[in-house]
N, C-alpha and C positions, 0 to 999 in steps of 0.2 A: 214514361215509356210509351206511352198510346200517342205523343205528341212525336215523339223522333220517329214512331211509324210510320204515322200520317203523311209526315215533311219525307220520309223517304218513300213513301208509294206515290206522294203527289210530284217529283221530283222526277221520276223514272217513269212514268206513265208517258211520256209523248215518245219514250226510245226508241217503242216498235218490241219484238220479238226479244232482245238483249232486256230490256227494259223489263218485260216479264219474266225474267229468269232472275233477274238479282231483284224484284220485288219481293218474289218468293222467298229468296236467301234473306232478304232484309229481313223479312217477315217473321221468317221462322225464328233466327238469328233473338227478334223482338221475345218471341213467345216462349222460346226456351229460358233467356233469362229471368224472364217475369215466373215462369216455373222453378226456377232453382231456387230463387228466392224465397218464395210465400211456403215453398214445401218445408222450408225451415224453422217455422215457427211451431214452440212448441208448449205445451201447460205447465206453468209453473208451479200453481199450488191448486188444489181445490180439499173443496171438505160436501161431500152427497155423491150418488148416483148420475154421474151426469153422461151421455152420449153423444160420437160423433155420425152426423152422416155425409155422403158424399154433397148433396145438393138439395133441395127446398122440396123435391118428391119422389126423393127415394123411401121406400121402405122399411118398414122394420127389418126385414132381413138384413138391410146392409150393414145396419147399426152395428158399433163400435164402441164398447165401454172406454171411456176416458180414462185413464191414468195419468199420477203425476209422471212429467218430462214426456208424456205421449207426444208422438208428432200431431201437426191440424195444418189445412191449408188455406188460405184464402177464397171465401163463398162456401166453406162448409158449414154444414149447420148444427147448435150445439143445441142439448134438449134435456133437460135433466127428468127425472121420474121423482114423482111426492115430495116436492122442495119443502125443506124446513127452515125457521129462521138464521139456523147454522150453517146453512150450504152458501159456498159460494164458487167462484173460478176465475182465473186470472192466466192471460195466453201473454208470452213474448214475443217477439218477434228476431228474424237473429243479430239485431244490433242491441239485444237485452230491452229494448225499447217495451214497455207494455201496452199492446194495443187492443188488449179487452179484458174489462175487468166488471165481474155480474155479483151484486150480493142477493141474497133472498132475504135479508130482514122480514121485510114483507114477502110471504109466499108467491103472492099474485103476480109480483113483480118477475117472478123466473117461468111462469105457465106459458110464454111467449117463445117458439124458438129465437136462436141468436143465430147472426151471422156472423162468420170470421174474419173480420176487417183486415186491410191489403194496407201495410202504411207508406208515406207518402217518402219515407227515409230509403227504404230497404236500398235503390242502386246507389245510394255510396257506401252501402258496405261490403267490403273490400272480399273477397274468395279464399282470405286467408283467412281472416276474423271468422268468417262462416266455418270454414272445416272446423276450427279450433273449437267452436262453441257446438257446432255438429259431436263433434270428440266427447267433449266433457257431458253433453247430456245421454249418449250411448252409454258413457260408463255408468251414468248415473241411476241408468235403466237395467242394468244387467249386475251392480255393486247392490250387499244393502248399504244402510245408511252411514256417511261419513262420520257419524259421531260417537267419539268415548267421552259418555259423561257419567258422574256421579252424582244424582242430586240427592241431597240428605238436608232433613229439618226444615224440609220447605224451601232450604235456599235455592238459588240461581245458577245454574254453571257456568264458569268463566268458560266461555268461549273466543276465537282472537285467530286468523291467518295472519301470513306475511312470507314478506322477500328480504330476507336480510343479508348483503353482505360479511365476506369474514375477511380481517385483516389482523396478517400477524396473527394469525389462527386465533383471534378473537371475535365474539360476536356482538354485536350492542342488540339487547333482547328490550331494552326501553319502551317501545313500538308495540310491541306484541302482548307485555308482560306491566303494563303500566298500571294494570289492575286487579294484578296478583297480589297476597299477599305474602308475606314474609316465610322461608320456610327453603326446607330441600326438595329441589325437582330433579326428574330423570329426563335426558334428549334420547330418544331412543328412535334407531331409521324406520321409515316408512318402510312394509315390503320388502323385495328383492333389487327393487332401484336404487337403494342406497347399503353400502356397504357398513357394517356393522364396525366400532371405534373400539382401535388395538383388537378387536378378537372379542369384545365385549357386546353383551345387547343394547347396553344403556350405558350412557355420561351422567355420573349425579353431581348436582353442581349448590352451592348454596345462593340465596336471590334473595337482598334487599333494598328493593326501591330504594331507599332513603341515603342509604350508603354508594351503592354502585349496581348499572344495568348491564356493564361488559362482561360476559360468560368465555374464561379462557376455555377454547376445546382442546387441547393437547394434538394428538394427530384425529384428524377428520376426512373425512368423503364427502365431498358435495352432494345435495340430495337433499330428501326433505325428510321432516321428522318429525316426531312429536313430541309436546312437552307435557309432561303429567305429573301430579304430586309423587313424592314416592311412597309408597306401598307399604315400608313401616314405619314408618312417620306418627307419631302421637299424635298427630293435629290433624291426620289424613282430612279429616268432615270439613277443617277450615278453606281444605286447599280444594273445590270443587275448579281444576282447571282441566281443561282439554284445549290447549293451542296447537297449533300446525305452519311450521315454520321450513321454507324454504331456503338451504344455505349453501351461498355461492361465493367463489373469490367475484372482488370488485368489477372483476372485466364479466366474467359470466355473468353478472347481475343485472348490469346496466340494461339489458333488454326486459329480462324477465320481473324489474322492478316497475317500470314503464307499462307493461303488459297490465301486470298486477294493478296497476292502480287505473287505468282504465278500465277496466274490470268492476274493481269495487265500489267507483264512481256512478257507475250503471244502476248494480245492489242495493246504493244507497238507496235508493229510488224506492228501491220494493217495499220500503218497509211497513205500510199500509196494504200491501196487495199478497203479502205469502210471510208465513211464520218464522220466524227466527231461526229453528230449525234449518226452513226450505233453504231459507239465503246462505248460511253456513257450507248445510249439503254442495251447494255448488259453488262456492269460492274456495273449498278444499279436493272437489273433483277438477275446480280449476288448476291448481297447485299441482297436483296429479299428471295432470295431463300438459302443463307448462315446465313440468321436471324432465318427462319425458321429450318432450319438442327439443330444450335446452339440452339436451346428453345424446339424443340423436342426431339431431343436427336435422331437424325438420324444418 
């Protein structure tokens, strides 16, 4: 960005009067985009007291306790209070990209402030990608947490998004469910976005890997859902599942699967830098917010 200003101020500088007015226009033109972008980056996970300030001497008045999905901008400076070997923080940027990531193992290591790094990606990414990821972190900020889980006995909860086509009102949950085990689950819609199957709250379906992954839905609503043990089930403790499944006829899908795994490509990424939780949290506010773009027609 500082290099196509340069080439455009040195370019126009011999014009005269004309030359000084679209300097300006170049100019600003440069400044505003370098602003829409950096203003988008935002925390992805941390664990301490950490705060934002606008610049290198401002004040405690200005200070800004950080929260996760908080916004930060490029040059502002992060500063945490009595770091412990637990604290850390990890900033994205909005091509998911992480471009700061602080641990405090060692305390001493975090007494330093940080500055918020400008990455060297942000102008290829695209004004669409940006709202869309602007979207999903708003909701993320004003929703609680996207997760129904059950943990029992110490175990783990199966957790799992996805896009799945349905064809011939069937669904292959293969994808999604490949780490499920054996048992009755309920498809039950998201919210008000997804219409509710025959007049019912919930599809109970029976799922065994070993046998078959294709789930007949009978009559359906495109929309997203969730998949959870069901609720009298004997084995409930086995089935610690929480999935979230997006289901579209094939033509609906082809964008939103595309989306999707761009997306989780990104995530993969994190997974040293924010909690299992965090990642989830936002590949189902993802889901969320790409069901809505898909039925509105955004």
């Amino acid at each position: 960005m500082v290099s196509v200003f340069r080439s455009c101020c040195w370019v126009l500088r011999p014009i005269g009067p004309l030359g000084l007015f679209l300097i300006g226009f170049c100019c600003s033109g440069s400044v505003v985009r370098s602003e829409d972008v950096t203003a988008s980056a935002h925390v992805l996970d941390l664990d301490g007291d950490w705060y934002l300030f606008p610049n290198a001497t401002a004040q405690d008045s200005r200070k800004v306790k950080l929260m996760k999905w908080g916004v930060v901008s490029a040059h502002n400076i992060i500063r945490i209070k009595d770091p412990a070997p637990d604290n850390y923080i990890t900033v994205v940027a909005p091509n998911l990209e992480i471009i700061l990531k602080q641990y405090c193992r060692k305390p001493s290591a975090c007494y330093q402030p940080i500055m918020v790094p400008a990455s060297a990606s942000l102008p290829d990414v695209d004004n669409k990608s940006i709202s869309m990821v602007d979207k999903v972190v708003a909701f993320l900020g004003k929703e609680p947490p996207l997760l129904s889980m059950v943990r029992t006995r110490g175990g783990s909860p199966q957790l799992a998004e996805g896009v799945v086509p349905v064809v011939d009102d069937r669904a292959d949950l293969g994808e999604v469910m490949h780490d499920v085990q054996k048992g009755e689950y309920t498809l039950t819609p998201y919210g008000s976005k997804s219409a509710n199957l025959e007049g019912k709250t919930a599809l109970t379906f029976d799922w065994d890997p070993q046998k078959q992954t294709t789930v007949w839905l009978g009559s359906w609503t495109p929309g997203l859902y969730e998949i959870g043990a069901l609720a009298s089930s004997d084995r409930m403790e086995d089935k610690d599942a929480s999935i979230w499944v997006l289901l579209c006829s094939a033509r609906q899908c082809s964008g939103a699967v595309s989306s999707f795994q761009t997306v989780r490509a990104s995530t993969d990424k994190w997974i040293d830098a924010a909690t299992p939780e965090t990642i989830h949290e936002f590949l189902r506010a993802y889901l969320v917010e790409l069901t809505n773009s898909t039925w509105s027609g955004r």
